[in-house]
C-alpha positions in Angstrom: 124.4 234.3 53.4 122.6 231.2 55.1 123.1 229.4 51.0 126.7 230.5 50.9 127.1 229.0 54.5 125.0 226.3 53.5 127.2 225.5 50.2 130.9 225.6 52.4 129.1 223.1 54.6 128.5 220.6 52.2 131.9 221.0 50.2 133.4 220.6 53.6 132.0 217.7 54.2 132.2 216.3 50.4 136.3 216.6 51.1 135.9 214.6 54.5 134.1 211.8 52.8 137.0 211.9 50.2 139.3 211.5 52.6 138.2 207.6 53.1 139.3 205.9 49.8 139.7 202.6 48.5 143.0 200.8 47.4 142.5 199.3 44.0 145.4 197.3 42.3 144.8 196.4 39.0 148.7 196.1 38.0 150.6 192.9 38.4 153.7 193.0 40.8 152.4 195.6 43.0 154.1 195.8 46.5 152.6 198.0 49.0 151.4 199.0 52.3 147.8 200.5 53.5 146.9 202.2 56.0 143.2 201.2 56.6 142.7 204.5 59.0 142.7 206.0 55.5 142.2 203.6 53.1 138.8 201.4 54.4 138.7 198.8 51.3 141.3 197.6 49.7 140.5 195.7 46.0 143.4 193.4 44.5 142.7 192.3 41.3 146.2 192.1 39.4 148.3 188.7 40.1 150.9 188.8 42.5 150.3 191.3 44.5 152.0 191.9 47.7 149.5 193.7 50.5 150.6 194.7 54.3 148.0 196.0 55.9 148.1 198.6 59.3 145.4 198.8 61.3 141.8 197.1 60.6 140.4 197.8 57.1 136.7 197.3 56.2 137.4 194.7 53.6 139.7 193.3 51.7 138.3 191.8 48.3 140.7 189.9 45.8 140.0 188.5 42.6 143.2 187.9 41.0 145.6 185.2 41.7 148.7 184.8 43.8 148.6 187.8 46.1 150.0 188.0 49.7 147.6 189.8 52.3 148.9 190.3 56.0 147.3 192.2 58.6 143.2 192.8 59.8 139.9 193.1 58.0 136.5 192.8 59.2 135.7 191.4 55.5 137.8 189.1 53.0 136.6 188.1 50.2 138.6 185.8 47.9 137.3 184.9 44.4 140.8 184.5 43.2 143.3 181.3 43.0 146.3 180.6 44.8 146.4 183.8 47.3 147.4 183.8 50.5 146.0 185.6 53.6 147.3 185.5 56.7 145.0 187.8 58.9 145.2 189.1 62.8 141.6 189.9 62.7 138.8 189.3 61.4 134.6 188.9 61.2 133.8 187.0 57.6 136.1 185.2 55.6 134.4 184.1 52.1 136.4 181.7 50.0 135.0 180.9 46.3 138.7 180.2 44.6 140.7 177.8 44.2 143.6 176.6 46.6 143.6 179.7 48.4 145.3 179.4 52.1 144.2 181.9 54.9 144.6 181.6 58.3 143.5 184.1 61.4 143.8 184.7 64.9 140.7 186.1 65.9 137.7 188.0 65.5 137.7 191.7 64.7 134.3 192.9 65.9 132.3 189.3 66.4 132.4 186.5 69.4 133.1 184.3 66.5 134.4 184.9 62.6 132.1 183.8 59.6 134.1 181.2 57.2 132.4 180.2 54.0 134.4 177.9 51.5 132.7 177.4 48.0 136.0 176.9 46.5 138.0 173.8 46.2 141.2 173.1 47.5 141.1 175.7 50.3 142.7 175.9 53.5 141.0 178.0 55.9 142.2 178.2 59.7 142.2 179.5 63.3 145.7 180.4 64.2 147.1 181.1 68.0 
């Protein structure tokens, strides 16, 4: 009884974890919306890619080129050329593309966001 108890238990809480996915896109031309309550990460790595995001995800992370990101993450990371991010929150911004713009208004979680530019031609900026 206790192993059958036991078992429900942990499948209960295997479904629960489920419940907080990521958002990959891998297609070009995507157009969508996320809602980070649900959806923690989200992962762009197809080319112009449209993302409006509700609520304060974990991270965003883009590696393809020419995607539009609006909304909060504690995390964005940009490997990718030519995106543009124009955040309400956030904690760490790390730039190593090319002529990426992003721009934020404050901090998510910190007293002050962490910016790192490796990239060249970037334009990264505080926002009122």
């Amino acid at each position: 009884m206790k192993l059958t108890i036991f078992a429900a238990a942990a499948a209960l809480g295997l479904a629960a974890a489920a419940a907080h996915a990521d958002v990959n896109l891998v297609d070009n031309n995507q157009k969508v919306t996320v809602d980070c309550a649900k959806d923690k990460t989200v992962n762009i790595s197809g080319n112009n890619a449209a993302v409006t995001l509700t609520g304060t995800c974990d991270a965003v992370n883009i590696s393809g080129n020419k995607a539009t990101v609006k909304g909060s993450a504690k995390m964005a990371m940009v490997s990718g050329n030519d995106n543009a991010l124009t955040l309400d929150a956030t904690d760490h911004i790390m730039v190593s593309g090319n002529k990426n713009a992003v721009t934020y208004k404050k901090a998510a979680s910190v007293k002050t966001p962490m910016v790192m530019n490796s990239g060249t031609d970037n334009k990264i900026s505080q926002t009122k």
